[in-house]
C-alpha positions as CSV (number, residue, x, y, z in Angstrom):
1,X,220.3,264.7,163.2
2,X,222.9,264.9,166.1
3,X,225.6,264.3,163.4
4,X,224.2,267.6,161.0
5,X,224.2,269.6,163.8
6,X,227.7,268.7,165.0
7,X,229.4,270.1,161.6
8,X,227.6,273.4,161.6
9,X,230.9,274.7,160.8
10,X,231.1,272.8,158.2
11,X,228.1,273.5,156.6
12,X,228.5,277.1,157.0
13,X,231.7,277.0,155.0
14,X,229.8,274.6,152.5
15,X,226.9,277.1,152.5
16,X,229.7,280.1,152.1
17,X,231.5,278.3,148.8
18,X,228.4,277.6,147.5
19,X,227.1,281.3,147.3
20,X,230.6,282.5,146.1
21,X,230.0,280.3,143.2
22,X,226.1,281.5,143.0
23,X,227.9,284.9,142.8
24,X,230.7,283.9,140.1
25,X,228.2,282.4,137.7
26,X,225.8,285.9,137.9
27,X,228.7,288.5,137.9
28,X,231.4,286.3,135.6
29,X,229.2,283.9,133.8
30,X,226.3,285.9,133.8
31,X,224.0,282.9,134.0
32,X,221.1,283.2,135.8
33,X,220.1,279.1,136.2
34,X,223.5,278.9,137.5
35,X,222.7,281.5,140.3
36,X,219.8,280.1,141.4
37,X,221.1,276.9,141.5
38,X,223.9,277.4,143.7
39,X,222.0,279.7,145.8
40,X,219.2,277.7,146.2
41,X,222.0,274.8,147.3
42,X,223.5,276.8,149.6
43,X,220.1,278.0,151.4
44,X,219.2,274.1,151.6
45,X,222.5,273.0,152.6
46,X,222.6,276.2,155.5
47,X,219.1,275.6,156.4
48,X,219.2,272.1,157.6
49,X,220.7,272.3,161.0
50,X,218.7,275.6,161.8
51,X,215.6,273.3,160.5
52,X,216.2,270.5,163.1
53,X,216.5,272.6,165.7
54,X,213.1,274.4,164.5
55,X,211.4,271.0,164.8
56,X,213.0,269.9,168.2
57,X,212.3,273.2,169.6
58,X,208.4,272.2,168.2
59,X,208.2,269.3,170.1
60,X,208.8,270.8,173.5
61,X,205.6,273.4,172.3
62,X,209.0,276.6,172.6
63,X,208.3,279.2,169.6
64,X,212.6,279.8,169.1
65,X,214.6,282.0,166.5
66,X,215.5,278.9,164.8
67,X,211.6,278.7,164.1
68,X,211.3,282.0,162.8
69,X,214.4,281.6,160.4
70,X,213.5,278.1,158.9
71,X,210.1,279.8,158.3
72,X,211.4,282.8,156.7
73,X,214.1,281.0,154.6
74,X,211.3,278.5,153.0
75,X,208.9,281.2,152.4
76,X,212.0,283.3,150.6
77,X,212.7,279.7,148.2
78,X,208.8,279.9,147.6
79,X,208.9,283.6,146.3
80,X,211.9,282.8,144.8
81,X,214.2,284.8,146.5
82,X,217.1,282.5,146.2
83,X,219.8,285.2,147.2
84,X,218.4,286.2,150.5
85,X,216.9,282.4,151.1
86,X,220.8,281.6,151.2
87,X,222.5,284.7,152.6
88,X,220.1,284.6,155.9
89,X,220.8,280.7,157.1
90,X,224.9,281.2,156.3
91,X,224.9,284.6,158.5
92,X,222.8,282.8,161.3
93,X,225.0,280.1,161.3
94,X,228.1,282.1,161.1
95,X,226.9,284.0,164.0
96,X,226.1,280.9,166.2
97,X,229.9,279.7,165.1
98,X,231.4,283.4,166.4
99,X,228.7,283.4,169.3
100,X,229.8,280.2,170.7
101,X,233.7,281.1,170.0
102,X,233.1,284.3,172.1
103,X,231.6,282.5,174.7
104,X,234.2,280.0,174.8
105,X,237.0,282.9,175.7
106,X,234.2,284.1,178.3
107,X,234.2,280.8,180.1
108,X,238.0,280.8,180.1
109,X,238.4,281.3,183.6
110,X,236.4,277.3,184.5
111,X,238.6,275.6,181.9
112,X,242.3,277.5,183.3
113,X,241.1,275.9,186.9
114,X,240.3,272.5,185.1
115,X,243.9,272.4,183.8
116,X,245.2,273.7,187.0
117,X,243.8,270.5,189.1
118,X,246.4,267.8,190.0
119,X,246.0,264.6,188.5
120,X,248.7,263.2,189.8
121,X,250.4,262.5,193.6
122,X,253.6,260.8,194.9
123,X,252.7,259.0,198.0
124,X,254.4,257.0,200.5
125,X,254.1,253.6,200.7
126,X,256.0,250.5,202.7
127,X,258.9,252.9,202.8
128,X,259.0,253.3,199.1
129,X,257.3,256.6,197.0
130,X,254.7,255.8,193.7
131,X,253.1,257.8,191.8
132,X,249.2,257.1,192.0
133,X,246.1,259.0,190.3
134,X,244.8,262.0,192.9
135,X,241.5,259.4,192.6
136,X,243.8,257.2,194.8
137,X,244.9,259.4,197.6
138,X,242.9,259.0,200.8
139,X,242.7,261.6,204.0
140,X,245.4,260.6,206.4
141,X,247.8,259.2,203.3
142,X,251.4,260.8,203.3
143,X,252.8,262.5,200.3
144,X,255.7,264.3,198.6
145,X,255.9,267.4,196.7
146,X,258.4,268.3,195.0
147,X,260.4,271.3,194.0
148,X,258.1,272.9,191.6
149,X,255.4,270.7,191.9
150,X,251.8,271.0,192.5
151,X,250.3,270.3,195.8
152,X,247.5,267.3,195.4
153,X,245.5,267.1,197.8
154,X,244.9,269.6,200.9
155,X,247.2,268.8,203.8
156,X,249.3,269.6,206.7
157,X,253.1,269.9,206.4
158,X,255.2,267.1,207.9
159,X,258.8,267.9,206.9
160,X,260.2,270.3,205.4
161,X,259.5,274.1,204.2
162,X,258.8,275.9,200.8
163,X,257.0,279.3,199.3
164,X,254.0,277.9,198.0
165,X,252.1,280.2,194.5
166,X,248.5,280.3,196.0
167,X,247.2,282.8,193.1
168,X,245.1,279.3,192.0
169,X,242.4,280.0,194.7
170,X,243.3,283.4,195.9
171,X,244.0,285.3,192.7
172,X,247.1,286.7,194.7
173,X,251.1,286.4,193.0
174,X,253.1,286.9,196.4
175,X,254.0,283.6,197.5
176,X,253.3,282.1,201.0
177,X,256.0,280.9,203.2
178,X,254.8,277.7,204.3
179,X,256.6,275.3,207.3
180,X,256.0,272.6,209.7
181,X,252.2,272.1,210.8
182,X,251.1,275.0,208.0
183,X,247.6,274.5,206.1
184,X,248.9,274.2,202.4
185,X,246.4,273.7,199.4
186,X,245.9,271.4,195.8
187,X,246.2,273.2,193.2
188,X,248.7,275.4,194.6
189,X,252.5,275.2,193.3
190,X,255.8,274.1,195.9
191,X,258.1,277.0,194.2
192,X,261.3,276.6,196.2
193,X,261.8,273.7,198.5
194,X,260.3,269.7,199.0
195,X,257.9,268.9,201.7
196,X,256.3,265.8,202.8
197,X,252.3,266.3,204.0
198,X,250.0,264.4,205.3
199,X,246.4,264.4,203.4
200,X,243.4,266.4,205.2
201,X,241.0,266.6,202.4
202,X,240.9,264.9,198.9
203,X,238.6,265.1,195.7
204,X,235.5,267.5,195.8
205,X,236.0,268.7,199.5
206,X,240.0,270.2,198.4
207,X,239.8,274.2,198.5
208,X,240.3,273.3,195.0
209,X,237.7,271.1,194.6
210,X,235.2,273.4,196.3
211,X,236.1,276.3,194.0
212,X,235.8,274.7,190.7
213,X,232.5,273.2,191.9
214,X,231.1,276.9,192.9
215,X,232.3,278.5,189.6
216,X,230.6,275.5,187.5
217,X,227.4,276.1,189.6
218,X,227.3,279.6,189.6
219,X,227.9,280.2,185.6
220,X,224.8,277.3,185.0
221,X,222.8,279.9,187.4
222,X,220.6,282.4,186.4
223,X,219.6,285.4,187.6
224,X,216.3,287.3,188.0
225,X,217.1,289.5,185.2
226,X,217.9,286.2,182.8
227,X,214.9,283.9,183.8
228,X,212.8,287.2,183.0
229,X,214.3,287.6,179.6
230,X,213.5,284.1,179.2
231,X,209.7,284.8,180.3
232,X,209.6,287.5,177.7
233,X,211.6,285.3,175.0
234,X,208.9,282.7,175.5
235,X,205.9,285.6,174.5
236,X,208.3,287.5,172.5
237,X,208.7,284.9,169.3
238,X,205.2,283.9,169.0
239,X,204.2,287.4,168.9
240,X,206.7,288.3,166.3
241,X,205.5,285.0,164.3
242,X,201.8,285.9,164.5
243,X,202.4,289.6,163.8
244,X,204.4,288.4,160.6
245,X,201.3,286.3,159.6
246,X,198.9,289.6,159.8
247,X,201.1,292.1,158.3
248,X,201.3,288.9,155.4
249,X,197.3,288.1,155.0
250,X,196.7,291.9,155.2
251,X,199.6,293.3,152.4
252,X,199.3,290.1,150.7
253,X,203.4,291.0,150.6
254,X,205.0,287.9,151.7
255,X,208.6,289.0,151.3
256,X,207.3,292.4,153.8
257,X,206.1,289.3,156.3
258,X,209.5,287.2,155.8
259,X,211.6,290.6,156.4
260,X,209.6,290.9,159.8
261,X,210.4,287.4,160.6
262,X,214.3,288.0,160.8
263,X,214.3,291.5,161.9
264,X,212.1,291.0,164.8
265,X,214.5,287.9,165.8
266,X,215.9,288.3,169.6
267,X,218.8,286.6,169.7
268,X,221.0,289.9,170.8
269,X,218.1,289.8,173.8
270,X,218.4,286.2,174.6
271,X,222.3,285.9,174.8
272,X,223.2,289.7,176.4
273,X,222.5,289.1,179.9
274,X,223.9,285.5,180.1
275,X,226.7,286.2,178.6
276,X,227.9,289.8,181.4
277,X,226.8,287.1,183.9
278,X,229.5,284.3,182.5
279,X,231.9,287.3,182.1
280,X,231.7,288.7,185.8
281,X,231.9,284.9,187.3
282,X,234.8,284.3,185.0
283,X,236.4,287.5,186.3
284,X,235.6,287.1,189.7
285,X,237.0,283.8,190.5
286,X,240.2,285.1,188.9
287,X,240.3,287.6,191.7
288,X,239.7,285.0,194.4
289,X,236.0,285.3,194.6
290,X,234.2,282.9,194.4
291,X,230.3,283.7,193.4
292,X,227.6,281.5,194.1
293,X,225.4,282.7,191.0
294,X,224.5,285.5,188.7
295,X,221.9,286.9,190.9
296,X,224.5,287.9,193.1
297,X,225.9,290.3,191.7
298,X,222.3,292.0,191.2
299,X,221.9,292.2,194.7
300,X,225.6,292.7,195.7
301,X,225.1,295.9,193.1
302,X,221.7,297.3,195.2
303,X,223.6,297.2,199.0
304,X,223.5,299.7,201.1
305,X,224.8,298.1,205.0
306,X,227.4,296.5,204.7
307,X,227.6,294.3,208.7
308,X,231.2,293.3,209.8
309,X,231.8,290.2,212.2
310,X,235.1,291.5,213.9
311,X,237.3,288.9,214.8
312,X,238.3,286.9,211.4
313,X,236.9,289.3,209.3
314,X,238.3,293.2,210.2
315,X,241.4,291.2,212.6
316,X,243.2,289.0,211.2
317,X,241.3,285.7,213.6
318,X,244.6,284.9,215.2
319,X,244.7,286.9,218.9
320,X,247.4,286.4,221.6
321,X,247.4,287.2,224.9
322,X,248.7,290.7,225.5
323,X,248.0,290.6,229.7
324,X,246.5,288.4,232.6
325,X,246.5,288.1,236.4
326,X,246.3,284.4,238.1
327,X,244.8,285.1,241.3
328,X,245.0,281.4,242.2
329,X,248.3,280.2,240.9
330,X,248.6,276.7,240.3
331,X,249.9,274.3,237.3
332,X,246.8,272.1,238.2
333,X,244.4,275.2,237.2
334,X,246.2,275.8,234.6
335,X,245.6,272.6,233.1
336,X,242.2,272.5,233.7
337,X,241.9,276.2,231.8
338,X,243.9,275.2,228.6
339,X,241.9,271.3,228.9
340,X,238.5,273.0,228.4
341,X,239.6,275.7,226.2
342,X,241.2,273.1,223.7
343,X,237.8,271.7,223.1
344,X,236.9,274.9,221.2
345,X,237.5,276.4,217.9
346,X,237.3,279.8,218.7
347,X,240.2,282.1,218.4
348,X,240.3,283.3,221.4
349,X,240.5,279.9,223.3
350,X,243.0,278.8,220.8
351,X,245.4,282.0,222.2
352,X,245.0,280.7,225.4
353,X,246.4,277.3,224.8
354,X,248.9,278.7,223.2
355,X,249.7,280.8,226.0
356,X,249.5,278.5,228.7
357,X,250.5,275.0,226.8
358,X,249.3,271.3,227.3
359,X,251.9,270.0,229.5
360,X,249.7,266.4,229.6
361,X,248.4,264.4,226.0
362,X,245.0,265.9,225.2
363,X,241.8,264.2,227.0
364,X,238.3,264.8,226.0
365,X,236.8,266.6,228.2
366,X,232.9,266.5,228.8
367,X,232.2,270.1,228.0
368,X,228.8,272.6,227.6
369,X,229.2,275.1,225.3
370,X,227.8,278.5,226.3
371,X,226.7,280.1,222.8
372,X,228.9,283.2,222.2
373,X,229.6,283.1,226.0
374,X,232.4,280.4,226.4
375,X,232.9,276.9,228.3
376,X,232.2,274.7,231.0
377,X,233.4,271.4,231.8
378,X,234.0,269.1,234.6
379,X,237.6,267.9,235.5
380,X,238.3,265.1,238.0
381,X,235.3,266.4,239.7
382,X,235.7,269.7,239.5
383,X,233.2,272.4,237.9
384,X,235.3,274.5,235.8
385,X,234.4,278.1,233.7
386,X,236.2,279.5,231.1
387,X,234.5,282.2,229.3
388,X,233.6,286.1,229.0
389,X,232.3,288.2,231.9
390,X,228.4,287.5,231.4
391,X,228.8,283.2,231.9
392,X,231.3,283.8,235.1
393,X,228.6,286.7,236.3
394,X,225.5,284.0,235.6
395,X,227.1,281.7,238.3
396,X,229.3,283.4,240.5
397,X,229.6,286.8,242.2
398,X,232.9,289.0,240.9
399,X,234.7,290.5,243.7
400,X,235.2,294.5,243.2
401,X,239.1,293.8,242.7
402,X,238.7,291.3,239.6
403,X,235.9,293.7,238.8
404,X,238.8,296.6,238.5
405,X,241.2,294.8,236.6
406,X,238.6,294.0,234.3
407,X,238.0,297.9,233.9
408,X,241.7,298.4,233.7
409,X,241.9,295.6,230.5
410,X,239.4,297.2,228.8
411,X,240.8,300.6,228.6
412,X,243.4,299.1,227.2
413,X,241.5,297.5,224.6
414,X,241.5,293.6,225.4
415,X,239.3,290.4,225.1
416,X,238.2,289.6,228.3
417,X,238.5,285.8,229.4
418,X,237.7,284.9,232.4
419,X,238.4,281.5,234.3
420,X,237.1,280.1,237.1
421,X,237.1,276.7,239.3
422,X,234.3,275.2,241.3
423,X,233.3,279.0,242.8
424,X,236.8,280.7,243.3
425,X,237.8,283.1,240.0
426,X,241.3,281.3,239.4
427,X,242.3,283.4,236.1
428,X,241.7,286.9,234.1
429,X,243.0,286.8,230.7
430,X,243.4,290.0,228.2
431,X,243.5,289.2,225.0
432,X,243.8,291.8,221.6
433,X,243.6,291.0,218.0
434,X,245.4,292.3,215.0
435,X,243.4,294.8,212.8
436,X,244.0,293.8,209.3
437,X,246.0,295.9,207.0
438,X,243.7,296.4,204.4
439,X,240.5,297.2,206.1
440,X,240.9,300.5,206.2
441,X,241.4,301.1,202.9
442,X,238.1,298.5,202.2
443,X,236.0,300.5,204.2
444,X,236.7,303.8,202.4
445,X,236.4,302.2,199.4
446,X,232.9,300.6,199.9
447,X,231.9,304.4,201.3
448,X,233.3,305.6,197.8
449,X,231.0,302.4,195.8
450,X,227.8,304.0,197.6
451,X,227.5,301.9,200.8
452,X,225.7,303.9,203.5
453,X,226.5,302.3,206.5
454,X,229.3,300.2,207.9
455,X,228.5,298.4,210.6
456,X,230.7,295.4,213.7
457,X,228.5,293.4,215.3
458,X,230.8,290.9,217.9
459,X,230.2,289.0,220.6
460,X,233.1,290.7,222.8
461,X,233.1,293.8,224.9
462,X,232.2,297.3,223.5
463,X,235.7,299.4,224.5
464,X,237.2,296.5,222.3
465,X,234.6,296.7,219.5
466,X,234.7,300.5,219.8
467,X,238.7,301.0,219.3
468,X,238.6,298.9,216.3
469,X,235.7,301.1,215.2
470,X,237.0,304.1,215.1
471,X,240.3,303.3,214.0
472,X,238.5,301.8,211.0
473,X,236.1,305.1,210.6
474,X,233.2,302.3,210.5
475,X,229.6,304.3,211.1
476,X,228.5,301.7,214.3
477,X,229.2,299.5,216.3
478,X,227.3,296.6,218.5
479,X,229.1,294.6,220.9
480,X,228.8,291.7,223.2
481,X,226.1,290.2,221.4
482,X,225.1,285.9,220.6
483,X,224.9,284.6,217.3
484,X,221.1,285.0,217.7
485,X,221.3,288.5,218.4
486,X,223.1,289.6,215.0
487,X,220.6,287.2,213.2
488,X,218.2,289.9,215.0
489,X,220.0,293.6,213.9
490,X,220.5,291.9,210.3
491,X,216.2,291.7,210.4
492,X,216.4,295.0,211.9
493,X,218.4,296.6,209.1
494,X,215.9,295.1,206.5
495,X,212.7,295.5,207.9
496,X,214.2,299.3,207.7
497,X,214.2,298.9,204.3
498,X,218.3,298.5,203.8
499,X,219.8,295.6,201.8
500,X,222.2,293.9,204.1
501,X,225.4,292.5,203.1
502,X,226.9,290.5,206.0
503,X,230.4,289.5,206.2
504,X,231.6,286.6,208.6
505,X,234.1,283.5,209.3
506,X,232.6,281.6,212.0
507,X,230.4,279.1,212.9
508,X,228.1,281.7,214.8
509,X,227.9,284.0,211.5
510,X,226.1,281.3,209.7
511,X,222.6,282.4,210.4
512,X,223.4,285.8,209.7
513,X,224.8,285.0,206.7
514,X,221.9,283.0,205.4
515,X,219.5,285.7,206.7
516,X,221.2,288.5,205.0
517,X,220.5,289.7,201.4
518,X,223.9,289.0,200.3
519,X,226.1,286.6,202.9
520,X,230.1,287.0,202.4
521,X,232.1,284.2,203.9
522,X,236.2,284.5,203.9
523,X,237.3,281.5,202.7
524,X,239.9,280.1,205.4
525,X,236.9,280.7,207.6
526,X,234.1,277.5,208.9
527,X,233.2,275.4,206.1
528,X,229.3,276.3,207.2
529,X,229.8,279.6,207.3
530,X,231.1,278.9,203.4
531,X,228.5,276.9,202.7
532,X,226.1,279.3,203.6
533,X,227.8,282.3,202.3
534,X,226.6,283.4,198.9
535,X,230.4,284.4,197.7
536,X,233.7,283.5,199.1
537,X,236.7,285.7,199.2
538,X,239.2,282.9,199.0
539,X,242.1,284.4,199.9
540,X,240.5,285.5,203.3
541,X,241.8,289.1,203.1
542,X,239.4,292.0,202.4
543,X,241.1,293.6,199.7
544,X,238.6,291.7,197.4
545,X,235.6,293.2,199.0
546,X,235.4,296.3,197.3
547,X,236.8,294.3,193.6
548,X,233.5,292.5,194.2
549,X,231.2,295.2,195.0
550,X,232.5,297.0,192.2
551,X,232.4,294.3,190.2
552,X,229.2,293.6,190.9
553,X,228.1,297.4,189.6
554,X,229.9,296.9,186.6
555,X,227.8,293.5,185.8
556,X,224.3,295.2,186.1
557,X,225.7,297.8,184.6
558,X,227.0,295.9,181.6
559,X,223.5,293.8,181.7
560,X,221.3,296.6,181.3
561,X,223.6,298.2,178.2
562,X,223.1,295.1,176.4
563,X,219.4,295.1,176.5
564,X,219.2,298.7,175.6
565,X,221.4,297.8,172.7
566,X,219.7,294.7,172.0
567,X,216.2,296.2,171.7
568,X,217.3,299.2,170.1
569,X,219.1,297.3,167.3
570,X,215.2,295.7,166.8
571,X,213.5,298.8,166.8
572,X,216.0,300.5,164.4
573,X,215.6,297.5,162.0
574,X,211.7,297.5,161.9
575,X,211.4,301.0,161.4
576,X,214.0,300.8,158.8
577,X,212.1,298.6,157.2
578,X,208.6,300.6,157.1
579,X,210.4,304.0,156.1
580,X,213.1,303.2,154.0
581,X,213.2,301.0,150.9
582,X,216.8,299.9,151.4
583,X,215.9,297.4,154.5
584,X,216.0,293.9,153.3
585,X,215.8,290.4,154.7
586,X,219.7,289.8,154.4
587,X,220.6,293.1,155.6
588,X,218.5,292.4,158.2
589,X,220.1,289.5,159.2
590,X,223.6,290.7,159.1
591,X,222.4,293.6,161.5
592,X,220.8,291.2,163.7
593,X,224.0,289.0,163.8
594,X,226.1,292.0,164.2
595,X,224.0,292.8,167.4
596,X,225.1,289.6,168.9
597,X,228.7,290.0,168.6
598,X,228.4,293.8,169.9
599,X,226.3,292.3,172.8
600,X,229.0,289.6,173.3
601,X,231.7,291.8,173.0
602,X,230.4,294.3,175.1
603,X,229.8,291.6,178.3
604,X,233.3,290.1,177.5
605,X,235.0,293.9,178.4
606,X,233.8,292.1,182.4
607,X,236.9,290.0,182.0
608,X,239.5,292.9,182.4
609,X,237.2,294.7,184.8
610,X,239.7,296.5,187.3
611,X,238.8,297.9,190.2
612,X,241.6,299.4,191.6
613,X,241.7,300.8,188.3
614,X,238.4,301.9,188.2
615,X,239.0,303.8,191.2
């Protein structure tokens, strides 16, 4: 059985000679006996696979299309009707063949990243370089890359420099300039210059490996709108079957009840959502976003808040410090501060290590973490605090004059850090961020795709929050809030009856990503906040927000034409066939595999969706 059904194709070009000859021997020969025979071949040769499928499907108790043809197609060689009984199996089996080539070019986005992925690395070994499977690289393992060569494995840079083609995982051309200490990618291509790297992650948990892994996932997904298709496929055949058998017992016309059989088919129904869901992945991932499932872009289609972490996400995540006043002046303090602030992650510590510099190896430190509020720690026994206003105000007084200059920072729009040892304030730090290029432009644009509301919710101060605000044009803006609180406004926004899209990088986002209708993590950003995310703009840059919000339009879009077109193909056919006398099973069939391909077709227009374009 697993044999027949692997040459379909075969048999349908069987099936096809067969009635060419059936056709030669009536037209030419004029033989009737010869007609018949080849037709009545050729509907037994074409019938077989549908048959076994019929019979599996049976088993499992599921009513399928493949039942209703086999049914039909026997009850046509009862009556008979050898022409039709061989034209309707070789058109549903020529359709399955042009469905599942269709498909094929729909899915093409999965199979370019499966050829894309290394299997190969040069690694370094007892002073000598081989050439081992990317199964055999381990994390820490040092490697070459080549001029022109693909990058392996994900990795730091050792030695040397080169521009690196990241369009693999972030859908953009412009190549990266990538040195000493940069973060480079497998999967990616070394365009101008050789490097040596050392291995950070291998296998599944590469960028690489993560992104192939999301887009297999999320084309097996279904969404609401398929599973309920599926529901209604399951009621759907039976009824058509049993509604075949009445119109049969009571015209006593069984070639009126066979018609029904095939007209009344669903396949158009069946494959027409799955296949604007396959589509939209397929073009998504090409534009470096990653989406975790068709029922995304359902939801992604209905939002109307649209909630903004700021730093990472509107900034660029890489502050500096633009100002800052040591009122206690010492290179012992100023250990201590870039000791504990080296313990964290966040972006703003990571400017003030930069700043100050680690003139000692790096200890670990026993440190607290103050959710959304900073660090303490204690240093040769010393308490030190290293933090925003609200952790330094929970444990020590401000005097009026550091009180002042944090006024003064503010106005000009910094990051206030604050540092502070045993109970004397030893440090103020100002601290700005880089407002993105492109957000701007993303914000208008996701106005223009019918967002209402724009919204930053951050943990830092609100004259920070605000200037980045308005210079944006964003509708609001919430400021020094903890990661619990934003879990909190997200509720707020739905209980309100909004569907909230939240976008974030950190750590802290990832509650408010999971809690949100639609969670939007940028993919340089914490691998929980990825995780958790339900897409992934994997270039990090938010010039793909509003390609995936419009996207996402264009998929329901595209989903809901198909089932008009799907249904109306069935209720042309059926009344066709009660008030016209030129309906007939075969036409029937090649209408109903004609709907398929204009279904297919139709979805398959997702994979040169545009939105700057569109726009």
């Amino acid at each position: 059985m697993q044999k027949i059904n692997q040459r379909k194709t075969h048999i349908m070009i069987g099936s096809f000679i067969l009635i060419i000859l059936g056709f030669t021997s009536k037209v030419i020969f004029k033989s009737k006996s010869g007609f018949e025979l080849f037709m009545g071949l050729a509907a037994i040769i074409a019938i077989t696979p549908i048959f076994i499928q019929a019979i599996q499907a049976l088993k499992v108790r599921v009513v399928s299309i493949d039942v209703l043809v086999s049914i039909a197609v026997i009850a046509a060689l009862i009556i008979q009707n050898y022409e039709e009984a061989a034209i309707v199996p070789f058109l549903f089996l020529f359709g399955d063949y042009l469905e599942k080539k269709t498909l094929k070019k729909a899915r093409s986005a999965i199979e370019e990243l499966l050829l894309m992925s290394p299997k190969t690395a040069l690694r370094y070994f007892d002073g000598n370089v081989e050439e081992v499977s990317i199964e055999d690289v381990k994390v820490g393992d040092q490697l070459l890359v080549k001029t022109g060569s693909m990058i392996p494995v994900d990795g730091i840079i050792i030695q040397g420099d080169t521009h690196v083609d990241e369009s693999s995982i972030t859908g953009e051309s412009i190549p990266h300039y990538k040195e000493v200490d940069s973060r480079v990618f497998a999967g990616t291509l070394a365009i101008d210059g050789t490097i040596q790297m050392k291995a950070t992650q291998v296998g599944d948990d590469t960028v690489f490996g993560k992104v192939i892994e999301m887009v297999i996932d999320a084309q097996d997904s279904k969404s609401e709108v398929e599973r309920f298709i599926d529901r209604f496929s399951k009621y759907y055949t039976p009824t058509v079957l049993a509604i075949s058998l009445l119109v049969g017992i009571i015209t006593r016309n069984l070639e009126l009840a066979v018609t029904i059989l095939v007209l009344g088919c669903p396949g158009a129904l069946v494959i027409g959502v799955p296949v604007s869901s396959v589509s939209g992945i397929g073009n998504a991932a090409k534009h470096g976003v990653l989406v975790k499932g068709s029922e995304v872009f359902t939801r992604l289609s209905k939002a109307d808040v649209v909630i903004f972490d700021k730093t990472g996400t509107l900034t660029t995540g890489k502050p500096f410090v633009d100002r800052n006043i040591y009122y206690i002046d010492t290179p012992k303090y100023r250990e201590y501060i870039a000791m504990i602030e080296s313990q964290s992650t966040h972006p703003l510590a990571q400017a003030i290590v930069n700043e100050i510099g680690l003139s000692k190896p790096l200890m670990n430190v026993d440190t607290i973490s103050h959710a959304g509020r900073g660090f303490e720690g204690n240093i040769d026994g010393e308490r030190i605090l290293v933090g925003n206003q609200s952790l330094i105000a929970s444990n020590y007084e401000i005097p009026n004059h550091i009180l002042d200059d944090i006024k003064a920072f503010r106005e000009e729009g910094c990051s206030i850090v604050l540092a502070s040892v045993n109970e004397s304030i030893v440090a103020l730090f100002g601290l700005k961020d880089t407002i993105r290029t492109e957000s701007k432009k993303q914000i208008r644009a996701l106005h223009k795709l019918g967002v209402a509301k724009t919204v930053i919710l951050s943990g830092d101060h609100q004259r920070a929050v605000t200037a980045v605000q308005e210079e944006l044009g964003i509708d609001e803006s919430i400021a020094e809030l903890l990661p619990n609180e934003k879990s909190d406004i997200v509720k707020k926004y739905q209980n309100e009856g909004y569907n909230v899209v939240f976008i974030g990088d950190g750590i802290n986002d990832s509650p408010s990503l999971a809690l949100a209708d639609i969670g939007i993590a940028m993919g340089l950003g914490s691998d929980i906040a990825i995780e958790t995310a339900d897409a992934v703009l994997m270039n990090s840059k938010l010039e793909t927000l509003s390609h995936a919000f419009g996207l996402s339009k264009a998929v329901t879009r595209n989903m809901v034409e198909n089932i008009i077109i799907a249904i109306g193909i069935v209720i042309f056919l059926l009344i066709s066939l009660i008030f016209s006398e030129w309906m007939n099973m075969a036409l029937g069939m090649l209408i109903h595999e004609g709907s398929i391909l204009i279904v297919i077709l139709n979805g398959m227009r997702l994979l040169k969706y545009d939105n700057n374009k569109y726009n």
